[in-house]
C-alpha positions in Angstrom: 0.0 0.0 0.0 1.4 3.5 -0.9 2.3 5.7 1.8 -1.0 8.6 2.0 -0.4 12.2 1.1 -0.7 14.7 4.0 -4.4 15.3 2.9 -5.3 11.7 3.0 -3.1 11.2 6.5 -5.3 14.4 8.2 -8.5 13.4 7.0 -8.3 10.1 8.1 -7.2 11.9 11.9 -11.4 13.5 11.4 -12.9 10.1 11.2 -13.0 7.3 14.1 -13.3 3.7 11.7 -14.6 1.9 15.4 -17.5 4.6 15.9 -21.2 4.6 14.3 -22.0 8.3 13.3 -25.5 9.8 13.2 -26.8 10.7 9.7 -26.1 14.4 10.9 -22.7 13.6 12.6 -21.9 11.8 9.4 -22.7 14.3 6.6 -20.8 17.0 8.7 -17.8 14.5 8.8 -18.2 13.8 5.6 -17.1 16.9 4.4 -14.3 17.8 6.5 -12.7 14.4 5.7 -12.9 15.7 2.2 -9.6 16.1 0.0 -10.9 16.5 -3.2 -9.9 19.8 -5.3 -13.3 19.3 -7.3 -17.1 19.2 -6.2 -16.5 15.5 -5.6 -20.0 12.8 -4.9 -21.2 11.9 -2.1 -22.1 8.2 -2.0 -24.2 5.9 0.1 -23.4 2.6 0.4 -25.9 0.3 2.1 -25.0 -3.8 2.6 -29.0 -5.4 3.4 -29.1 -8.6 4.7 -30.8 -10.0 1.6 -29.8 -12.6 -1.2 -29.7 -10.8 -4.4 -30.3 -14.2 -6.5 -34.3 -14.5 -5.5 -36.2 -12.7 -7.4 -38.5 -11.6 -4.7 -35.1 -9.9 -2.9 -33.1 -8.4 -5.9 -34.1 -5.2 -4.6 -34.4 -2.4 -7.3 -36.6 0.8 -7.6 -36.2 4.5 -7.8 -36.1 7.7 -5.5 -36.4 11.4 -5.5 -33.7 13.3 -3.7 -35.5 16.4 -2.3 -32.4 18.2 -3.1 -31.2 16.7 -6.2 -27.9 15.1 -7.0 -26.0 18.2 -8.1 -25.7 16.8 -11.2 -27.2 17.3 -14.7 -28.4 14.0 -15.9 -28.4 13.8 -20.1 -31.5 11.9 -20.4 -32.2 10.0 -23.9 -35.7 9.4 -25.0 -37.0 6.5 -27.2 -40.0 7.3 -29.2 -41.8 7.2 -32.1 -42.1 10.8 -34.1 -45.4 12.0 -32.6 -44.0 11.9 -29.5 -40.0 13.8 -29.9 -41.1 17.1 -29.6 -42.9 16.4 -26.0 -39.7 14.4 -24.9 -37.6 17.7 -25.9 -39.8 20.2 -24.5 -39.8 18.3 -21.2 -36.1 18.9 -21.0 -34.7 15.6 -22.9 -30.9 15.8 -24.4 -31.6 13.6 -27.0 -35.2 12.2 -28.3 -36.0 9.4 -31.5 -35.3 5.6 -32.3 -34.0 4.2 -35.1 -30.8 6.8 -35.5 -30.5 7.0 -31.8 -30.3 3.2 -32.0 -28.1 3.3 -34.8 -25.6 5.7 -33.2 -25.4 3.5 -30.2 -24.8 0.4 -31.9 -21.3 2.2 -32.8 -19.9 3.0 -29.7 -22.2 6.3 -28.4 -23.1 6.1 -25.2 -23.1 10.3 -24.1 -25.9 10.0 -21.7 -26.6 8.7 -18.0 -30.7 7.8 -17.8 -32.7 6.5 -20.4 -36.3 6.7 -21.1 -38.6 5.1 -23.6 -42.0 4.5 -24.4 -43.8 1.4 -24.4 -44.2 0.7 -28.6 -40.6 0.9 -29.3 -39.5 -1.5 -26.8 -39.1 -4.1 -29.1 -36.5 -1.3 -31.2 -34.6 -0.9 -28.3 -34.2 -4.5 -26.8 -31.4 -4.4 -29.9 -29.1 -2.8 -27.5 -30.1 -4.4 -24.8 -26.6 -6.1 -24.6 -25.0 -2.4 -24.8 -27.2 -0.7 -22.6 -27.7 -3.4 -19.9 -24.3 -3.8 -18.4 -24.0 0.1 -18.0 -27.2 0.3 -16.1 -29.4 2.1 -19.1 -31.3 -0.2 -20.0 -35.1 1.4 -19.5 -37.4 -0.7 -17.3 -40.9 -0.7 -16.4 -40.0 -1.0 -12.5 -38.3 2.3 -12.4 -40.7 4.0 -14.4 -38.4 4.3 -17.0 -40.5 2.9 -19.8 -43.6 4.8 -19.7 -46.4 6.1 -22.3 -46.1 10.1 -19.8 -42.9 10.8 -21.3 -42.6 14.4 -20.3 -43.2 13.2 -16.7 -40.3 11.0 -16.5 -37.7 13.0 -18.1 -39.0 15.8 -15.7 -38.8 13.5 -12.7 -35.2 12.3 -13.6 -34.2 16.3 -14.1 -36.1 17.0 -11.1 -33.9 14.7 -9.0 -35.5 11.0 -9.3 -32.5 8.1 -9.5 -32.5 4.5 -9.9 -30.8 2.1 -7.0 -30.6 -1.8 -7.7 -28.8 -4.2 -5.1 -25.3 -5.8 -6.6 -24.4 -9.4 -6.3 -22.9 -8.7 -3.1 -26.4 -7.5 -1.7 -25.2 -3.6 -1.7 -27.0 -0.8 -2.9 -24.4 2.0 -4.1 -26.3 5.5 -4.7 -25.0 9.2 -5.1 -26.7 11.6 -2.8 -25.1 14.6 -3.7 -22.0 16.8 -3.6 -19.5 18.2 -1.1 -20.7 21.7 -1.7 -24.1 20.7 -0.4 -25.0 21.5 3.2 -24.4 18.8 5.0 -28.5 19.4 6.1 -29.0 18.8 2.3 -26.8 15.9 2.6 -28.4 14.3 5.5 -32.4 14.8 3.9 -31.4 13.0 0.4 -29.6 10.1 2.6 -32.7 9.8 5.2 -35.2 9.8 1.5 -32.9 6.8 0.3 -32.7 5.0 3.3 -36.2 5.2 4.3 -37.0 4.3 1.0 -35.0 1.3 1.2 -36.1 0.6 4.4 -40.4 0.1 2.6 -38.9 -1.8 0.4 -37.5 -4.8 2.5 -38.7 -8.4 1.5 -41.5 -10.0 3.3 -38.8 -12.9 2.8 -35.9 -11.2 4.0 -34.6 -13.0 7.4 -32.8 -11.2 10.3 -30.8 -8.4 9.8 -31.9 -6.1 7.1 -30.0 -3.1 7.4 -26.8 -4.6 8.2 -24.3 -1.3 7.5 -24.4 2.0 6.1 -21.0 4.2 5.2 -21.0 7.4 3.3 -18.0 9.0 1.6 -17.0 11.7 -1.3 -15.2 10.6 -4.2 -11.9 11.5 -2.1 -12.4 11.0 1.7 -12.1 7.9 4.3 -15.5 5.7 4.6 -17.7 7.0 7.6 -19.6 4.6 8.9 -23.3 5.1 10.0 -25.5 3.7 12.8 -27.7 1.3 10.7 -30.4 2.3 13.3 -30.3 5.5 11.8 -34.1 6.7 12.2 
């Protein structure tokens, strides 16, 4: 392991690894621990006590931060014709099918959420292969395929993102930036977790929240009480 830079060395002096923050305490740490020269993330990173491999368990749905993400998301829309001027006016990046389709097909992939409605499904299950394993691929679950089209790109511009548990049973979700208060910071992270915390498993046996940590793009893991409410 290399030896840490000054920045890392003091910021790892703000943050006890045996303690279990409050959300507040946690957000405030959060940014003082932070060494980044940019407006780095702020991520959440929840481990549940469920097995991703049942169906009933592979947790995966959407929330709306109440402050936003503090980032822009490019949202692409696939639709038919009628339906491209509503998708732009609603604040889409990029709205139509087949030449969308085309473009991505080779190598184009300039955009973070994507949206579609329900007749051109079949269109876009083409790149399904592409747009799967980056996490694009529009599903009906998080209202992501959808015939209100100018609702959903206004929810995903307004703040709405997508969470899905990994393999390991962890949910990994950005709730921010450093520049945000870290009041901000700790009313996106209570929306997610109380969101996640609805959503457990009627299967799902003991533990369910079984560990919480926050941290920026550059700054030590801070762990939070998994009894956070």
């Amino acid at each position: 392991m290399g030896k840490l830079s000054k920045k890392r060395a003091a910021a790892e002096k703000l943050v006890d690894p045996n303690n279990l923050y409050s959300l507040d305490e946690a957000m405030v740490k959060v940014k003082e621990a932070n060494t980044a020269s940019f407006d780095a993330s702020v991520d959440v990173h929840v481990r549940l006590g469920v097995d991703p491999r049942k169906a009933d368990q592979a947790i995966r749905g959407t929330v709306t931060l109440p402050n936003g993400t503090g980032k822009t998301k490019r949202v692409l829309v696939f639709c038919p014709p009628e339906k491209e001027a509503e998708a732009l006016e609603a604040g889409a990046d990029f709205a139509g099918l087949d030449e969308l389709v085309t473009k991505i097909q080779g190598g184009w992939t300039d955009f973070d959420v994507v949206v579609a409605a329900p007749q051109v499904m079949a269109t876009v299950g083409k790149i399904g292969r592409i747009l799967g394993p980056r996490g694009l691929m529009p599903n009906p679950k998080t209202g992501t395929v959808t015939p209100d089209i100018a609702s959903a790109v206004a929810d995903v511009k307004g703040g709405k993102i997508s969470f899905r548990v990994d393999k390991f049973g962890i949910i990994h979700s950005s709730i921010g930036r450093v520049s945000f208060s870290a009041e901000k910071l700790t009313e996106n992270a209570t929306e997610l977790l109380e969101t996640l915390v609805r959503m457990k498993p009627a299967s799902a046996k003991g533990i369910y929240m079984k560990s919480i940590t926050v941290a920026s793009t550059m700054s030590p893991g801070i762990k939070i009480n998994p009894k956070f409410n």
